[in-house]
C-alpha positions in Angstrom: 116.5 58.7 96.7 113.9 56.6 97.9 115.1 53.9 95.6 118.6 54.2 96.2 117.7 53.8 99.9 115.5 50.7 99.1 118.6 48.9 97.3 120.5 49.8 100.2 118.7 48.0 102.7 118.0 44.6 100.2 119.8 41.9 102.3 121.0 43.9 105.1 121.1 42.4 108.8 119.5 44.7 111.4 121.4 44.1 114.9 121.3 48.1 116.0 120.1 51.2 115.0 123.9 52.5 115.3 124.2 50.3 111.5 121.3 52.5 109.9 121.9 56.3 108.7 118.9 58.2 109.6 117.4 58.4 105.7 117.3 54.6 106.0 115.6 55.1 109.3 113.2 57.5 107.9 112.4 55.0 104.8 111.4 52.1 107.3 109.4 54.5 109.0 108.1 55.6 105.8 107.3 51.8 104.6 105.5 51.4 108.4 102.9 54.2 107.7 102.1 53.3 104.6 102.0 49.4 105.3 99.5 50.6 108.4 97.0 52.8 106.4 97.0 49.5 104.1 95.8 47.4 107.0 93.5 49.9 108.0 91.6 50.1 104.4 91.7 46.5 104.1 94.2 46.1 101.4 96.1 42.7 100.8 99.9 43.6 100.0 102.0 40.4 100.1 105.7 40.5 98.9 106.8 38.1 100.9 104.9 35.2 99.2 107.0 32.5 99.3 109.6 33.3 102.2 110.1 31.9 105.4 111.4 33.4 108.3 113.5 31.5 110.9 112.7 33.1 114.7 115.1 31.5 117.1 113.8 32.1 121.1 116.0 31.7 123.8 114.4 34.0 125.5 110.4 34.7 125.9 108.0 36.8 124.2 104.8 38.1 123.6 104.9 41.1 121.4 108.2 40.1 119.3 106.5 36.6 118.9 103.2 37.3 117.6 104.0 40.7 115.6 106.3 38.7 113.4 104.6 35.3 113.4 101.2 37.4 112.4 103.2 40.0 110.3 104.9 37.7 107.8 102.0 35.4 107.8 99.9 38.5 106.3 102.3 39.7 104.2 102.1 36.7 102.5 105.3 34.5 104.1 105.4 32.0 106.7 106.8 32.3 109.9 108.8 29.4 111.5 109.2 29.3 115.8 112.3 27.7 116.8 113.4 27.5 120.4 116.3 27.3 121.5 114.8 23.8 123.1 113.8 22.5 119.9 117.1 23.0 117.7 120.3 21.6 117.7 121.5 25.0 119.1 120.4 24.4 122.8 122.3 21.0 122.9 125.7 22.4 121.5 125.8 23.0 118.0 127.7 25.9 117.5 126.4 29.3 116.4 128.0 29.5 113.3 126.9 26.1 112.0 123.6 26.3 112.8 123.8 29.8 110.3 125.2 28.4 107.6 122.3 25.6 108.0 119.3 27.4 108.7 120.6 29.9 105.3 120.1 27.1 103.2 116.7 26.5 104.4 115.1 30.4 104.6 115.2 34.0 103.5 115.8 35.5 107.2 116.3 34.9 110.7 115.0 36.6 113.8 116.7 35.9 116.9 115.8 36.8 120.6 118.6 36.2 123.1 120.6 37.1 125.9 124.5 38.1 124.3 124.7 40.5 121.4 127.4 38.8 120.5 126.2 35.9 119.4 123.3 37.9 117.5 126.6 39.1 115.5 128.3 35.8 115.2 124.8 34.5 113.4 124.9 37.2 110.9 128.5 36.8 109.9 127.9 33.1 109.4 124.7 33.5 107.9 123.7 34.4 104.2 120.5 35.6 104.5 119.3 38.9 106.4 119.7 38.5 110.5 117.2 40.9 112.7 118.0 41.2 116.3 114.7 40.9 118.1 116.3 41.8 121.4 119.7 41.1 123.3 120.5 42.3 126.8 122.4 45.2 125.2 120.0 46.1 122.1 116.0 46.6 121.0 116.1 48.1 117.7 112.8 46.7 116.4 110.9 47.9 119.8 112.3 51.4 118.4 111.4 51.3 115.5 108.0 51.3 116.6 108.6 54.4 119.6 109.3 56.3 116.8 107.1 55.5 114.6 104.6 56.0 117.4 106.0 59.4 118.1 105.9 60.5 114.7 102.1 59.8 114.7 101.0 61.3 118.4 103.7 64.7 117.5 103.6 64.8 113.9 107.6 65.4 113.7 110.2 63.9 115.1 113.4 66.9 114.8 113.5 68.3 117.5 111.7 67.0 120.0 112.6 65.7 123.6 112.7 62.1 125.0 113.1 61.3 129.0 114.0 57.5 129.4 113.9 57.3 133.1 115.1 54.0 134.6 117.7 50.8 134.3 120.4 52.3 131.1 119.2 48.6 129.8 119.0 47.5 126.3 115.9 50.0 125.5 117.9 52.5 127.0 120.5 52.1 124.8 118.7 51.3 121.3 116.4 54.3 121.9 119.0 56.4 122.7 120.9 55.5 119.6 117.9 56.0 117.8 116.8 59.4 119.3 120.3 60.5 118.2 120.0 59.4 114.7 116.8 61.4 114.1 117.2 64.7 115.8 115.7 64.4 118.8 117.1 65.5 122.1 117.4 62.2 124.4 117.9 62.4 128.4 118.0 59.5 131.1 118.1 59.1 135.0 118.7 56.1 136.9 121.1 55.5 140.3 124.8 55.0 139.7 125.8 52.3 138.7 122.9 51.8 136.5 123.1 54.2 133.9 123.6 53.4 130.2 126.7 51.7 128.8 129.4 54.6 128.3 130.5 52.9 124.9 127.0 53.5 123.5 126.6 57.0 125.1 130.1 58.1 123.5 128.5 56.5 120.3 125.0 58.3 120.2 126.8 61.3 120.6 129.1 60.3 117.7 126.3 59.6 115.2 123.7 62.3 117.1 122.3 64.3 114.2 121.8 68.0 115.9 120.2 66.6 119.1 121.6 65.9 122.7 122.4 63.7 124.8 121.4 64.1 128.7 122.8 61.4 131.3 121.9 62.0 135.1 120.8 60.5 138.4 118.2 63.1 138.6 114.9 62.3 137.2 113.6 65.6 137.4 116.4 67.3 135.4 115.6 64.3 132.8 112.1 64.9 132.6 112.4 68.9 132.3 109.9 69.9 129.3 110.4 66.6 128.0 107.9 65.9 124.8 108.1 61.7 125.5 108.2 60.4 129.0 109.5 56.5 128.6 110.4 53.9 131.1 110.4 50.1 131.4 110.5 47.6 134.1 113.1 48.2 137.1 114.2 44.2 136.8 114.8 42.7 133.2 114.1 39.3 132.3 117.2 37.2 133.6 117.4 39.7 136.6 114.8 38.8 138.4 117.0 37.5 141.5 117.8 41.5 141.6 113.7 42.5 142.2 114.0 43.4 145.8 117.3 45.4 145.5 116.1 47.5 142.7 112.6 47.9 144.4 114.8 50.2 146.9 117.2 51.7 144.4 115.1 52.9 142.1 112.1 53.9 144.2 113.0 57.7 143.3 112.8 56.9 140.1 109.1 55.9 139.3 107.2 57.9 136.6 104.1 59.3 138.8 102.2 62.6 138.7 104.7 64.4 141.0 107.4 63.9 138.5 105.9 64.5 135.3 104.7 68.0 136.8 108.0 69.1 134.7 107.4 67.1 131.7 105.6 69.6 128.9 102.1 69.8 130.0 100.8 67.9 126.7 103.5 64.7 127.4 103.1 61.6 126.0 103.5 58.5 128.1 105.5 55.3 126.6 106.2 51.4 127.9 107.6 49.0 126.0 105.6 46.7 128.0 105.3 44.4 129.6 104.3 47.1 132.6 104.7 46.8 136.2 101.6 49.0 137.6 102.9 50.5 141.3 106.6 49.7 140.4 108.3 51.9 137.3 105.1 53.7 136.9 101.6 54.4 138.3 98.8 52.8 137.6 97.3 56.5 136.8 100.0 57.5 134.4 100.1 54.5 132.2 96.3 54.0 132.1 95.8 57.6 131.5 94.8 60.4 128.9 98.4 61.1 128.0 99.4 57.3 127.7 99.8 55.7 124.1 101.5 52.1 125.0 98.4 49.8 123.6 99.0 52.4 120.4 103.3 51.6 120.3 102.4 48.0 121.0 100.2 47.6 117.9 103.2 49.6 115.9 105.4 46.7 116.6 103.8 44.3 113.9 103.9 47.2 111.6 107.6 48.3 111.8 108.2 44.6 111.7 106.6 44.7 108.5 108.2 47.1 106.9 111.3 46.1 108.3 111.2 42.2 106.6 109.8 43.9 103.1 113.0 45.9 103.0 115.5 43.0 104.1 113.6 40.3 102.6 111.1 41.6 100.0 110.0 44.1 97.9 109.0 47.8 98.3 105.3 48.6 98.7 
């Protein structure tokens, strides 16, 4: 099985978790703990000797940058930054042609932008494996490494119950779709108007593998004996003309102690980071016992990992 699986992923793109059936989910998460205890003993593992990986930015990063700069670099690859200001791309070369070029040149791009659309237009022209790194609509790779996180702090995944409270953004969405694909019971508050896409709700529940899906204004009915207490920042990059206005609206809906009274009294606290201490959530909550963000951060370069080895290399 674990083979067949392995095949399956050779050369795939990976634009959202709603493309992946939960055994190939489980195999990436599979590849990411392994690859980790690796690091940890000291081990040098490098299949991806001799590739290169393209990673287009139009928008900014610090975690998606240096995970998979530093992540193909030690797994024995090089890593190639290519903004949007420094490519033919940003002066009006279309999408399409600048796939078809950059194929003949590496083994995979990585691409970091605003439309999801033109995520999908790059992997139709391109021959070679395309990873979203993060649209306004999708985050797959920052899930990848929530769940792997989760797996680690709760030892399953089945079964369990995540509380996204906050804008239904493009982490919303991706960990949604991926709470649904492994069994685990997924709820969200945020103020109308706000509230996840109702295509990709309608979906998760389509592809929702004996777990739920929980949509509501009311924080405290999404936070009720949840396992997994996530949020993220109240404005997303490209909305910052929008701070002031969501200050108001979504005062309600900070994660604090008063609201994670009904959270399971052994909750664990996630951010995608970067945080906003005072705004989304307390400076109490995320620096405190229950908190694991620094620990999901670090999971980023190992997902990543796993996730180029399967598209672009070899199995470990």
């Amino acid at each position: 099985m674990k083979q067949s699986v392995a095949l399956q992923l050779k050369g795939r793109d990976f634009l959202t978790l709603a493309d992946y059936q939960p055994e190939e989910i489980e195999y990436l998460l599979d590849l990411a703990k392994e690859i980790k205890l690796n690091q940890k003993q000291g081990k040098v593992y490098q299949p991806l000797k001799g590739k290169v990986l393209g990673l287009i930015f139009e928008k900014s990063s610090t975690r998606t940058r240096v995970s998979f700069e530093a992540g193909v670099y030690q797994l024995g690859g090089t890593g190639l930054f290519l903004s949007s200001n420094d490519i033919q791309l940003g002066r009006g070369e279309t999408i399409a042609d600048t796939a078809k070029v950059l194929s003949s040149y590496l083994d995979g791009i990585m691409i970091r932008t605003f439309a999801q659309a033109d995520v999908e237009e790059l992997a139709n022209n391109a021959s070679v494996p395309v990873i979203n790194g993060l649209t306004d609509t999708y985050h797959p790779c920052q899930v990848l490494a929530d769940l792997q996180t989760i797996q680690e702090v709760k030892g399953t995944l089945s079964g369990l119950k995540i509380a996204y409270i906050g804008d239904g953004n493009n982490m919303a969405h991706s960990l949604m779709l991926g709470a649904a694909k492994m069994g685990v019971h997924f709820s969200t508050a945020a103020p109308e108007g706000y509230l996840p896409d109702e295509t990709i709700v309608q979906k998760a529940k389509e592809v929702a593998v004996g777990s739920s899906i929980t949509i509501t204004t009311d924080p405290i009915e999404a936070v009720q004996d949840a396992d997994v207490i996530y949020t993220d920042v109240w404005a997303s990059m490209g909305q910052e003309s929008e701070q002031q206005a969501r200050e108001k609206l979504f005062s309600a809906y900070q994660v604090n102690q008063e609201l994670l009274i009904h959270a399971k009294p052994d909750y664990t606290f996630m951010h995608c980071l970067p945080a906003h201490r005072g705004e989304e959530v307390t400076a109490a909550v995320i620096d405190g016992g229950h908190s694991v963000v620094f620990q999901e951060a670090e999971n980023r370069i190992h997902a990543q990992k796993a996730l180029m080895i399967a598209l672009m290399g070899q199995e470990v």
